[in-house]
C-alpha positions in Angstrom: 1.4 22.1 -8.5 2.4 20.6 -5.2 4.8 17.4 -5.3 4.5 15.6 -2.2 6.0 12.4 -4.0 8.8 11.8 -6.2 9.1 8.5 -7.7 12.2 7.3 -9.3 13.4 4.2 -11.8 17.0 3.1 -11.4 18.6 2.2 -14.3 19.5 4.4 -16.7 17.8 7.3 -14.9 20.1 7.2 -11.4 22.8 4.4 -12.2 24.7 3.9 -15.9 23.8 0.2 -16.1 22.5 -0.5 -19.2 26.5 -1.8 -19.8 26.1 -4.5 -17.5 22.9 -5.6 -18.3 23.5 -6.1 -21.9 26.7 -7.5 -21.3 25.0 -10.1 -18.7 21.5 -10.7 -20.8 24.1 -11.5 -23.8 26.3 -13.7 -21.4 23.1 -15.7 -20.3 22.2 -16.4 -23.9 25.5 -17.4 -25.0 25.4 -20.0 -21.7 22.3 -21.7 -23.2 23.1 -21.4 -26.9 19.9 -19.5 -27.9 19.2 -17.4 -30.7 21.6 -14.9 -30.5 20.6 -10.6 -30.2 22.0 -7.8 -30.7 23.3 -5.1 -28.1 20.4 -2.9 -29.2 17.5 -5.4 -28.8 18.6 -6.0 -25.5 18.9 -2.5 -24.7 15.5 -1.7 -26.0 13.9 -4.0 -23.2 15.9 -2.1 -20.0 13.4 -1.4 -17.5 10.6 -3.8 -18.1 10.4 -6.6 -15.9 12.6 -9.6 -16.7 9.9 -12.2 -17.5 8.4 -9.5 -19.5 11.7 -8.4 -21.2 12.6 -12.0 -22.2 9.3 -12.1 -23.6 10.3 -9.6 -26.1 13.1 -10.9 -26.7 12.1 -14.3 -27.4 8.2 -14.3 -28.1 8.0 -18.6 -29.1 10.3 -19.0 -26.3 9.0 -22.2 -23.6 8.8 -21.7 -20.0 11.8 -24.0 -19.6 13.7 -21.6 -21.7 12.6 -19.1 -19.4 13.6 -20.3 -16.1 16.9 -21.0 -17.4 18.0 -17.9 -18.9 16.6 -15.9 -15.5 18.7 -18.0 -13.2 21.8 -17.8 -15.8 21.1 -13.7 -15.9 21.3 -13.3 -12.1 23.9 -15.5 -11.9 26.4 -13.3 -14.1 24.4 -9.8 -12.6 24.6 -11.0 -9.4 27.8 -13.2 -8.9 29.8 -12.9 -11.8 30.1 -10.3 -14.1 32.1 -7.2 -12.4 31.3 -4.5 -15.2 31.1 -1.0 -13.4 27.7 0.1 -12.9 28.3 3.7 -11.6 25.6 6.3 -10.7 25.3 9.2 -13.1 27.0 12.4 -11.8 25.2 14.5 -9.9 22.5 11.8 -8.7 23.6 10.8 -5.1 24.2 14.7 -4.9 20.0 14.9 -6.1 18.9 12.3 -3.6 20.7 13.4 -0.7 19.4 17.2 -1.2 15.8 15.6 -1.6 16.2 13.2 1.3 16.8 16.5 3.5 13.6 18.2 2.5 9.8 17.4 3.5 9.6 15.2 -0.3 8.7 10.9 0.2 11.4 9.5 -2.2 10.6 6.0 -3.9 12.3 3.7 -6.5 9.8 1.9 -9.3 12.0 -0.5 -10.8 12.0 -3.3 -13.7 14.7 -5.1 -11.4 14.2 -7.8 -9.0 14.3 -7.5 -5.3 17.4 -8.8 -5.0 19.6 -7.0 -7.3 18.0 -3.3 -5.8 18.7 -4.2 -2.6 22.6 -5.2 -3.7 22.7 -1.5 -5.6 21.1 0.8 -2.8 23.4 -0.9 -0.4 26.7 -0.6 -2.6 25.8 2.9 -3.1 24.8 3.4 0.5 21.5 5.4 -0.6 19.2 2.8 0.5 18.3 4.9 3.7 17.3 8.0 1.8 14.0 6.1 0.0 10.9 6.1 2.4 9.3 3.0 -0.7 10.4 0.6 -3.6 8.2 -1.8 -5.5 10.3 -4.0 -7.8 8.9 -6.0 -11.0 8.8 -8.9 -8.9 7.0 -8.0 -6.6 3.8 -6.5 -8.6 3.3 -6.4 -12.4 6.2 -4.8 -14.5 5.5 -1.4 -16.1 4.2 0.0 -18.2 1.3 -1.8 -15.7 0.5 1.5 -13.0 0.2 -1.2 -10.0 4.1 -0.4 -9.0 2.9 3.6 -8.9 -0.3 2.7 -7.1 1.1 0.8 -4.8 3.7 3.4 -3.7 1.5 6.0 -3.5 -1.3 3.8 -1.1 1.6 2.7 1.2 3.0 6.6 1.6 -0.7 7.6 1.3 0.1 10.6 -1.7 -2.3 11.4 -3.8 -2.0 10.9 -7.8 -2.1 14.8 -8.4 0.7 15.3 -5.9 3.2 12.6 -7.3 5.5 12.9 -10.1 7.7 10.0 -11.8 10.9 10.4 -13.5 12.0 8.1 -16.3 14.2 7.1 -18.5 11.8 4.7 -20.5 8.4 4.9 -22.2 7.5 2.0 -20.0 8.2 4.5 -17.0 6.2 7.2 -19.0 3.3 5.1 -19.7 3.3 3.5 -16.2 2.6 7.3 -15.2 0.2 8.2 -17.6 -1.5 4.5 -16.5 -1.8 5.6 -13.0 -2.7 8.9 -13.6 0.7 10.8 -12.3 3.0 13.4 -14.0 6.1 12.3 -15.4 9.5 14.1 -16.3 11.6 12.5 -18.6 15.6 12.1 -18.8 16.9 11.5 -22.4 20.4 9.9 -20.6 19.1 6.1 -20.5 18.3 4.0 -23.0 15.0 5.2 -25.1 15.9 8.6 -27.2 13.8 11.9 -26.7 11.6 11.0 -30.0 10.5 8.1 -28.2 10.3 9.9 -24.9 8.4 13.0 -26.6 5.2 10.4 -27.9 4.6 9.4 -23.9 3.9 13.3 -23.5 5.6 14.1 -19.9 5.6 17.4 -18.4 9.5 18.1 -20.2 12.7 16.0 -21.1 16.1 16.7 -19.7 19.4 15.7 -20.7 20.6 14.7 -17.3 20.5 14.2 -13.4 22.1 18.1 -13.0 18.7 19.1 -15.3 16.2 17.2 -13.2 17.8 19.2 -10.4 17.2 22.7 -12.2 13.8 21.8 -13.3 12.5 20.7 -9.8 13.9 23.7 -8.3 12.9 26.1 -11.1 8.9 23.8 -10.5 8.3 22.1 -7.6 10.9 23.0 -5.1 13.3 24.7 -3.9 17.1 24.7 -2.3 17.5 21.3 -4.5 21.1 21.0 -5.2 
């Protein structure tokens, strides 16, 4: 198999912040005085889109209810809420080895616009990715139209693209648009979950991803 692309979520497959969001998704609903949920339901919904997360959330909730509790979560992600959000060891090490090598790099993420750009540039890799589509930009996964657009603008070919998850919603996306997917059991949906969306194998973490592209696709990946 020949990779051409590899496609990347953020959170909880390159950065640890499923802390903050729960902590901020928990802060938002405590500012409006809605139903309160647990740590867990709110981790469950990491990686979809927010509209489509606080859909799950809160299915009878009104559009009014919405607005509000998307403008209080990007106030405490965004402004407020200073809980450490770090990358997971070994994943700037990944990208930099990658960005060196003849490989397009892209993000597909359930976060906004605004809150990647803020993360790639605190972590300085924002130069390294050639593409990002974000869930507000295009339809949130498990919806292929992030996928498919990444791979039109870089002009790769399903068969030569491969996504790496944390989520089923990043496993599905894949299977949606017709690419491979690899799986990392580190985020926030457990390999039994993972194992149902069928990817090509599931690794405990970032330094596994880098032993199963070499030992696959590539090679000289640290």
């Amino acid at each position: 198999m020949s990779t051409k692309l590899i496609v990347f979520d953020w959170d909880g497959t390159l950065m640890d912040s499923e802390a903050k969001i729960v902590t901020c998704m928990l802060s938002a609903i405590n500012d409006l005085g809605m139903q309160p949920r647990s740590d867990d339901e709110v981790r469950h919904i990491i990686g979809l889109g927010l509209r489509e997360a606080l859909t799950q959330l809160y299915p009878n909730g009104t559009e009014t209810e919405f607005e509000s509790l998307v403008e209080r979560y990007r106030h405490h992600f965004l402004h407020a809420d200073e809980t450490a959000s770090p990358l997971f060891d070994g994943s700037r090490e990944l990208i930099e080895s990658l960005g060196q090598m003849e490989h397009f790099l892209a993000i597909a993420t359930g976060k906004g616009r605004q809150g990647l750009d803020k993360v790639l540039k605190e972590t300085g890799l924002a130069e390294l990715f050639h593409y990002s589509r974000c869930a507000d930009e295009t339809h949130s996964k498990p919806n292929p139209q992030m996928l498919l657009d990444i791979m039109d603008y870089l002009g790769v070919e399903k068969e030569h693209t491969l996504m790496i998850g944390d989520t089923v919603y990043d496993l599905q996306m894949a299977s949606n648009a017709g690419v491979d997917s690899l799986a990392v059991s580190h985020g926030v949906h457990d390999k039994h979950m993972l194992i149902e969306c069928n990817p090509l194998a599931i690794v405990n973490d970032i330094h596994e991803v880098s032993r199963w592209l070499q030992e696959q696709f590539l090679s000289n990946v640290a």
